[in-house]
SERO-473615 format. One record per atom (N, C-alpha, C): x, y, z; residue number from 1. Coordinates in steps of 0.2 Angstrom, whole numbers, m for minus. Example, Ala and Ser with C-alpha at 12.3 -4.5 7.8 and 13.67 -1.06 7.14 Angstrom:
// SERO-473615
pt east:66 north:m28 up:39 k:1
pt east:62 north:m22 up:39 k:1
pt east:66 north:m16 up:39 k:1
pt east:64 north:m11 up:35 k:2
pt east:68 north:m5 up:36 k:2
pt east:64 north:0 up:39 k:2
//
This chain:
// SERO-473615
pt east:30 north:m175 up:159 k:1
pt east:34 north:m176 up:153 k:1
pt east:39 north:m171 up:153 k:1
pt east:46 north:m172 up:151 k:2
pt east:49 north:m168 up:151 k:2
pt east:52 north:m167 up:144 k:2
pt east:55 north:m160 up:143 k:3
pt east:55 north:m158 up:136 k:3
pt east:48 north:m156 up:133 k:3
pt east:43 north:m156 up:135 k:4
pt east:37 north:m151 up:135 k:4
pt east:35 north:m145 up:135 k:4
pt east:35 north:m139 up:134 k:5
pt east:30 north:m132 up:137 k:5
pt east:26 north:m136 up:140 k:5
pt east:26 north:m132 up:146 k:6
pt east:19 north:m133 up:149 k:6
pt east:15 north:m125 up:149 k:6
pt east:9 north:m125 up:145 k:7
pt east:6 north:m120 up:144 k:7
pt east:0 north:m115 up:150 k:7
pt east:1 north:m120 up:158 k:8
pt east:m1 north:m116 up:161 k:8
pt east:3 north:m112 up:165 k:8
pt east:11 north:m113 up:163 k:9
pt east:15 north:m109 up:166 k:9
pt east:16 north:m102 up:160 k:9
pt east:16 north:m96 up:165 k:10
pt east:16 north:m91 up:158 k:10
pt east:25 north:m90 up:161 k:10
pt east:27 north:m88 up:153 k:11
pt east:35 north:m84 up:157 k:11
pt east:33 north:m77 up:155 k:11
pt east:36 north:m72 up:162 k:12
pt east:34 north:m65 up:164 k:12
pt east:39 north:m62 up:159 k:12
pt east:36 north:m58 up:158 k:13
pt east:39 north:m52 up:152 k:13
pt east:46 north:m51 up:155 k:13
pt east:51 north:m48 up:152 k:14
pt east:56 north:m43 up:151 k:14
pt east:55 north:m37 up:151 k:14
pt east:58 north:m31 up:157 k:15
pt east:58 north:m26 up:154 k:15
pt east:57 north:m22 up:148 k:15
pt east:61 north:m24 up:148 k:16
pt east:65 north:m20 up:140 k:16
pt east:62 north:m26 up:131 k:16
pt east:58 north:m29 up:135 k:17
pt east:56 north:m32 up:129 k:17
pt east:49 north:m30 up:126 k:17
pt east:47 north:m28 up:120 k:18
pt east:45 north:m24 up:118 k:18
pt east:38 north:m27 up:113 k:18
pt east:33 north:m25 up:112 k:19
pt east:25 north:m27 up:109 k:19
pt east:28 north:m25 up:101 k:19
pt east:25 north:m33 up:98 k:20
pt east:25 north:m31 up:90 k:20
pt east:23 north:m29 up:88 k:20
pt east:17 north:m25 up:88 k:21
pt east:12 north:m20 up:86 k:21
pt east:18 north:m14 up:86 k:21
pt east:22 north:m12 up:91 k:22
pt east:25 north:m5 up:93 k:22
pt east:29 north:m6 up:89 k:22
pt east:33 north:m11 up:88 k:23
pt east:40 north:m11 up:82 k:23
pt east:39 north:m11 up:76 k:23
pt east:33 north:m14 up:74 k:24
pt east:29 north:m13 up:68 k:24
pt east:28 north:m6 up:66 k:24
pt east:24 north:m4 up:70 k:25
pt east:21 north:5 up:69 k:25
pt east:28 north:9 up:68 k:25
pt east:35 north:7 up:73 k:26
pt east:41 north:11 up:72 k:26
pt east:44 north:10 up:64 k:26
pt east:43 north:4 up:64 k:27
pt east:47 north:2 up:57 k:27
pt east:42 north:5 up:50 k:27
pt east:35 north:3 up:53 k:28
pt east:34 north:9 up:45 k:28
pt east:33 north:16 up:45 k:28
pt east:31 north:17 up:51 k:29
pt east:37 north:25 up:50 k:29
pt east:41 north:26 up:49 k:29
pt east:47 north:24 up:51 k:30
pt east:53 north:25 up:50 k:30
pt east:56 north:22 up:40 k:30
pt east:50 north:18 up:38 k:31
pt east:53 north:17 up:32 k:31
pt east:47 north:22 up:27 k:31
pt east:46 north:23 up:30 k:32
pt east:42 north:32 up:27 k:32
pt east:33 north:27 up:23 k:32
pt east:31 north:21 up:25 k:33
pt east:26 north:19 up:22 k:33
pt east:20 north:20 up:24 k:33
pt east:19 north:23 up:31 k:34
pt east:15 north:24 up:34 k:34
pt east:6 north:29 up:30 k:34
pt east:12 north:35 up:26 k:35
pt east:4 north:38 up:26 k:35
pt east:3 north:35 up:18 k:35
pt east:6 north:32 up:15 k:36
pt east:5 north:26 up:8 k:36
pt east:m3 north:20 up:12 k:36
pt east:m1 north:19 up:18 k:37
pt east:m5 north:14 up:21 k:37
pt east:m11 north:18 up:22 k:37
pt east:m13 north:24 up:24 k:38
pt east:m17 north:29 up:27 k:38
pt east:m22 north:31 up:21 k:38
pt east:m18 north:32 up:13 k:39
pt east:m19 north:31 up:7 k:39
pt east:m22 north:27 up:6 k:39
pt east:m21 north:20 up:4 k:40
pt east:m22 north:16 up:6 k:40
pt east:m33 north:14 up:8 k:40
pt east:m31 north:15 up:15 k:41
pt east:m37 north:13 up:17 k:41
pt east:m44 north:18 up:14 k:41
pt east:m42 north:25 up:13 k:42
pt east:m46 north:30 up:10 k:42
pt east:m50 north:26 up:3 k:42
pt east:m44 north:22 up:m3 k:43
pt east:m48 north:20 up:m6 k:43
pt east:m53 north:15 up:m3 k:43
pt east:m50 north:12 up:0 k:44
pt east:m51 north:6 up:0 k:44
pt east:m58 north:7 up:5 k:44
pt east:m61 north:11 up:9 k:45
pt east:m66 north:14 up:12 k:45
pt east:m70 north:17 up:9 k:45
pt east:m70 north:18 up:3 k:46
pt east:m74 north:22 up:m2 k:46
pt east:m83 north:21 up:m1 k:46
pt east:m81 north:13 up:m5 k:47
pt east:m89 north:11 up:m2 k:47
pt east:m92 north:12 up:1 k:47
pt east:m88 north:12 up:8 k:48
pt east:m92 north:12 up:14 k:48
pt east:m96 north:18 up:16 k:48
pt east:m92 north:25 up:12 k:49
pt east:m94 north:32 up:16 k:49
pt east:m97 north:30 up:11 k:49
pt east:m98 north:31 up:4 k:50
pt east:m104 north:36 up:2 k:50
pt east:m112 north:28 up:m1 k:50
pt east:m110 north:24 up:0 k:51
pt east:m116 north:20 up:0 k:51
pt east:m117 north:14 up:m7 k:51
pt east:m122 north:10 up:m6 k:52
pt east:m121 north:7 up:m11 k:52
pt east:m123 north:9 up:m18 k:52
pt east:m127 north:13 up:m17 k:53
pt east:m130 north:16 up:m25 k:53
pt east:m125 north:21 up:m26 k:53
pt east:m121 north:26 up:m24 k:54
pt east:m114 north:28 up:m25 k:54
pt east:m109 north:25 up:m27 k:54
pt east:m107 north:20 up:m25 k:55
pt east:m100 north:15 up:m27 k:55
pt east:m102 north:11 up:m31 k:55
pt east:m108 north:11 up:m35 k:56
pt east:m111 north:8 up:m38 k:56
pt east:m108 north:10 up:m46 k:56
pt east:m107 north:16 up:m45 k:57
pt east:m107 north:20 up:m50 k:57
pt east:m101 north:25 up:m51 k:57
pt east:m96 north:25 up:m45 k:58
pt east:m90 north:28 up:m44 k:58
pt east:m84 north:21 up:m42 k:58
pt east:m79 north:24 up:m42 k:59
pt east:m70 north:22 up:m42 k:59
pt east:m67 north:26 up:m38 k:59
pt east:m64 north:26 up:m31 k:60
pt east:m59 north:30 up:m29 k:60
pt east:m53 north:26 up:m34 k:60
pt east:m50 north:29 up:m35 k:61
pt east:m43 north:25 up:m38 k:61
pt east:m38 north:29 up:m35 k:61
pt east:m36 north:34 up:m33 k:62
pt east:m30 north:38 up:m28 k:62
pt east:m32 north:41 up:m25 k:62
pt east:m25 north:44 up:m22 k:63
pt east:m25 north:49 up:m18 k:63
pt east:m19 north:53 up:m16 k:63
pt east:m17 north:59 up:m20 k:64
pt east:m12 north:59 up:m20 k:64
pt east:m8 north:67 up:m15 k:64
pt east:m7 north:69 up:m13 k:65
pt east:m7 north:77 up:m10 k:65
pt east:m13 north:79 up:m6 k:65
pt east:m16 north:74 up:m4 k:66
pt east:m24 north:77 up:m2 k:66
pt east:m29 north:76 up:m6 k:66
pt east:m29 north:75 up:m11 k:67
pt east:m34 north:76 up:m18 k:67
pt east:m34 north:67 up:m19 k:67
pt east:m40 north:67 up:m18 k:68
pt east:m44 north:59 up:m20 k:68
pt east:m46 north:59 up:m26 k:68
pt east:m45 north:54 up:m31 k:69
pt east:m50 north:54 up:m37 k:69
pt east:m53 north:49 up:m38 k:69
pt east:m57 north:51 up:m40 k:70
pt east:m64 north:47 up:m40 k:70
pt east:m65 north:45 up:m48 k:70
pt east:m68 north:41 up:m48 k:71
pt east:m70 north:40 up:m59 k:71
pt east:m76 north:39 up:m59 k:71
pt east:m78 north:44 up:m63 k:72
pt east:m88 north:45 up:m62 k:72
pt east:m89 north:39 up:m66 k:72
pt east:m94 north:36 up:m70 k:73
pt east:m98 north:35 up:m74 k:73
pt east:m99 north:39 up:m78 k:73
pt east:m103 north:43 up:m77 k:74
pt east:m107 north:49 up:m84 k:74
pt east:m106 north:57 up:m79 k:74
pt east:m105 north:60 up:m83 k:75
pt east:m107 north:68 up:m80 k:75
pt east:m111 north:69 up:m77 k:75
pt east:m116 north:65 up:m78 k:76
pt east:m123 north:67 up:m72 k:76
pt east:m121 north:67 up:m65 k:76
pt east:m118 north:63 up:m66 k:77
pt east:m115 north:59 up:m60 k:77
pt east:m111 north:64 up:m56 k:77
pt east:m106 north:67 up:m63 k:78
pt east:m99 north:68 up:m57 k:78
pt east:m103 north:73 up:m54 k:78
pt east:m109 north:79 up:m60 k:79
pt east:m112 north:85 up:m57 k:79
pt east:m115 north:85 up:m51 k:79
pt east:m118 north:79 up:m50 k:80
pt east:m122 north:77 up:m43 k:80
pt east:m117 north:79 up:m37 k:80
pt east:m111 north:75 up:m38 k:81
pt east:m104 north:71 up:m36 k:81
pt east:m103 north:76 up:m30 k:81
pt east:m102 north:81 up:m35 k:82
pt east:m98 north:88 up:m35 k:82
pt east:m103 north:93 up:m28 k:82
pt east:m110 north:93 up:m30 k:83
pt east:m114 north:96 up:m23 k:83
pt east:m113 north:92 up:m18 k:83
pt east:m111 north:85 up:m18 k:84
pt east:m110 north:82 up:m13 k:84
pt east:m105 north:81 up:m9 k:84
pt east:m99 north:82 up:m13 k:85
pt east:m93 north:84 up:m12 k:85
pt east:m90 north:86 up:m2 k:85
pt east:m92 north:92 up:m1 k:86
pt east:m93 north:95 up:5 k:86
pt east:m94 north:89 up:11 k:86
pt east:m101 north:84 up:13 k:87
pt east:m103 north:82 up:16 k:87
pt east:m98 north:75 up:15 k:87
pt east:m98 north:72 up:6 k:88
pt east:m93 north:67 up:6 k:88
pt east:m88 north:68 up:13 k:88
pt east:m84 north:72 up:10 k:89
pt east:m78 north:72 up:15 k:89
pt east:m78 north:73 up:19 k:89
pt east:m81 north:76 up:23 k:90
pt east:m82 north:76 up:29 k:90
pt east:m81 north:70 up:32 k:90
pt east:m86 north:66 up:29 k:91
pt east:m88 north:60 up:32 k:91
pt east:m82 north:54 up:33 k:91
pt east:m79 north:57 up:27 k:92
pt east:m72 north:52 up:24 k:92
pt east:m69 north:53 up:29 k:92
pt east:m68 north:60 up:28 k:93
pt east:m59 north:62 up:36 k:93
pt east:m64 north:60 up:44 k:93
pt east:m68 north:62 up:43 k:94
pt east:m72 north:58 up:51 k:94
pt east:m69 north:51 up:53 k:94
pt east:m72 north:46 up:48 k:95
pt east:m71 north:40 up:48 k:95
pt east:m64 north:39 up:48 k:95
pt east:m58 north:41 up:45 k:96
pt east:m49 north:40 up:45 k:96
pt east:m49 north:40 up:51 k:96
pt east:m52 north:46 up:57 k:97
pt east:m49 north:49 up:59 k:97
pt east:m45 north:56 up:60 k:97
pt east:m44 north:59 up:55 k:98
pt east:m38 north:65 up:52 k:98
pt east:m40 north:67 up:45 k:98
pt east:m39 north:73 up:46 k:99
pt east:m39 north:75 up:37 k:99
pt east:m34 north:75 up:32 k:99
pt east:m35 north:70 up:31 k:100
pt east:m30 north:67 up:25 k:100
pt east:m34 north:67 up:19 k:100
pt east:m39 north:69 up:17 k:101
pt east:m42 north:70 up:12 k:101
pt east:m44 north:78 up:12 k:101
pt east:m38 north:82 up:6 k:102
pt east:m40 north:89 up:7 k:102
pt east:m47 north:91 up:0 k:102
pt east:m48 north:87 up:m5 k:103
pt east:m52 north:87 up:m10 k:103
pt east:m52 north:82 up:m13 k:103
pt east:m60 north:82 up:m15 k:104
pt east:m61 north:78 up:m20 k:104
pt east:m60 north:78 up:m28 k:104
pt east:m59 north:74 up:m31 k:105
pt east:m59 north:78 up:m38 k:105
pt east:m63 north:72 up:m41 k:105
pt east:m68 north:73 up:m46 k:106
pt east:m72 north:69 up:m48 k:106
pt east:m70 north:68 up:m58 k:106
pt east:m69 north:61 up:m59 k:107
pt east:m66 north:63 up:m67 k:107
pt east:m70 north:56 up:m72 k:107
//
């Protein structure tokens, strides 16, 4: 049939032509959104690190400078929060990757 793709033919790359992923990555670098996204995932990982009877009862809501906040429940909580703080992040900057998380602050 003519005027068809035929899909067992592949056409070979281009030198100079380049992976969307890579132009991607350059373009939100270059529009400075990058560590907003890095931000980003930290909340959005919260869960994950410290478990379901901790998320149960906490909120990451930002991250700004290095400093996470967190939003307790009750003061029992945050003072628990607080000894546990150390091991938390740990486990958080593990998991990213990088230490993008310099403190926590529990409120």
């Amino acid at each position: 049939m003519e005027g068809f793709l035929k899909w067992e033919d592949e056409t070979p790359r281009l030198e100079n032509e380049q992976l969307l992923g890579g132009t991607l990555r350059r373009l939100i670098d270059y529009l400075g959104v990058g560590e907003r996204l890095a931000d980003q995932r930290v909340v959005e990982i919260w869960p994950e690190i410290v478990g379901e009877k901790i998320a149960a009862v906490t909120r990451a809501r930002s991250i700004k400078f290095g400093v996470l906040t967190v939003e307790v429940v009750n003061p029992s909580w945050r003072q628990e929060l607080s000894y546990m703080a150390p091991d938390i992040l740990a486990k958080l900057n593990r998991t990213i990757g990088h230490s993008l998380v310099k403190k926590l602050k529990f409120c």
